[in-house]
Steps between C-alpha positions, in 0.01 A plus 500: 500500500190742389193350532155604340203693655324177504744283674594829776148440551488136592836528670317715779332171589761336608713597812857373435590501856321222549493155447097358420395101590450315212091546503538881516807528268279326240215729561702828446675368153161473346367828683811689382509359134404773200543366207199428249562125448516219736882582615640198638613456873888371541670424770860540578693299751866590562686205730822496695706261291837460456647558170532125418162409619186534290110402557308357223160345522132459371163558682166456428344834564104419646381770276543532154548808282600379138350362241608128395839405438595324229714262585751279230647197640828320356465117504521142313175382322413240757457822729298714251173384625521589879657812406161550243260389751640704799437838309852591304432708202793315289671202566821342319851448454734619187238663299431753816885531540534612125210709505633669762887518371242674249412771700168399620410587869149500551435349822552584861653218681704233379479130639737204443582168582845389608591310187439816305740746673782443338363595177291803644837617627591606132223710565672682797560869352175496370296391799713646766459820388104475501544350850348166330753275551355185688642441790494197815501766759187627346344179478497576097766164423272217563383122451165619664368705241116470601604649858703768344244637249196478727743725752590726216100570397464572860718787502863353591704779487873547549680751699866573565742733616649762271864616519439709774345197697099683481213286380284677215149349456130618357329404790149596349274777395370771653155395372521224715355521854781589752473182702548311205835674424593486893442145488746462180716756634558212822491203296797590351677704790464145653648301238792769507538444901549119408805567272668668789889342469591229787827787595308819465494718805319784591187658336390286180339720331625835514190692362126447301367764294139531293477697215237521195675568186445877469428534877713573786700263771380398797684310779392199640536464833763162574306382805278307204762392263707233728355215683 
């Protein structure tokens, strides 16, 4: 692939022989990044899985890096209120789900409550293909909707494996300091580490790599990524 000036540049930075700790790997995405605007930092985390096995999760992530989300929770009246007072930006039942059916999609995360599913499920090819389907191994299908909002505001973000079992996440922005990123960067390498299957053998996590969004790769060194 033929890169630009710019990126040949910032590619000189970074020696691909060898693998940085998580403090320096940090460091050197935000050194070697180019663009104008505030490129974001992702992270991608490719795991030894076999081809039934999957990981799916959410973290909090002790930095944040995005505005507010606004979050729309699917419940019965009697629940409106705690879903109000914890911070969702709309609440309901039917008149969501129509609104919806409607074509409406503006909000980031979806919440619900048990007793809603089954008519949020109608919903399926319209939420699943946003990735805003709630879900129980999310913690996004809930009676607990106070707990699951005040997470959400935090910064509760998902991650999961892609077809070729690798993790793709914004970790942050290379505004940020690089400690803050490094410390995001191991929250969630941790939380990964914890989904490691009961009958997986061998090396967990087969490789980490930082990049900004214009910016080149860098390797992260796996002495940091399992504990």
């Amino acid at each position: 692939m033929k890169h630009g000036k710019k990126y040949n540049e910032a590619a000189k930075k970074v020696d691909r022989e060898l693998s940085y700790e998580v403090p320096a790997a940090c460091a050197l995405v935000k050194d070697a990044h180019y663009a104008k605007f505030d490129e974001t930092v992702e992270v991608h985390v490719r795991l030894n899985l076999k081809k039934s096995q999957s990981v799916r999760d959410t973290v909090v992530l002790p930095h944040q890096f995005r505005g507010e989300k606004k979050i729309l929770v699917f419940c019965k009246p009697e629940k409106e209120k705690e879903a109000l007072e914890a911070g969702a930006a709309f609440v309901g039942s039917d008149e969501l789900i129509e609104k919806i059916k409607g074509g409406w999609l503006d909000f980031d995360v979806a919440v619900a409550t048990p007793d809603m599913m089954k008519d949020v499920g109608k919903l399926g090819m319209v939420l699943g293909r946003k990735g805003l389907m709630p879900n129980p191994k999310t913690g996004t299908v809930t009676h607990d909707l106070k707990a699951a909002v005040a997470e959400l505001r935090k910064g509760r973000t998902e991650f999961r494996t892609d077809k070729s079992s690798i993790i793709h996440l914004a970790i942050g922005k290379v505004s940020m300091e690089p400690a803050q990123i490094a410390e995001n960067v191991t929250t969630l390498l941790n939380e990964v580490a914890r989904k490691r299957p009961a009958d997986a053998k061998g090396d967990f996590v087969a490789s980490v790599y930082l990049t900004s969004t214009m910016g080149p790769g860098v390797r992260v060194a796996m002495t940091k990524v399992e504990r």
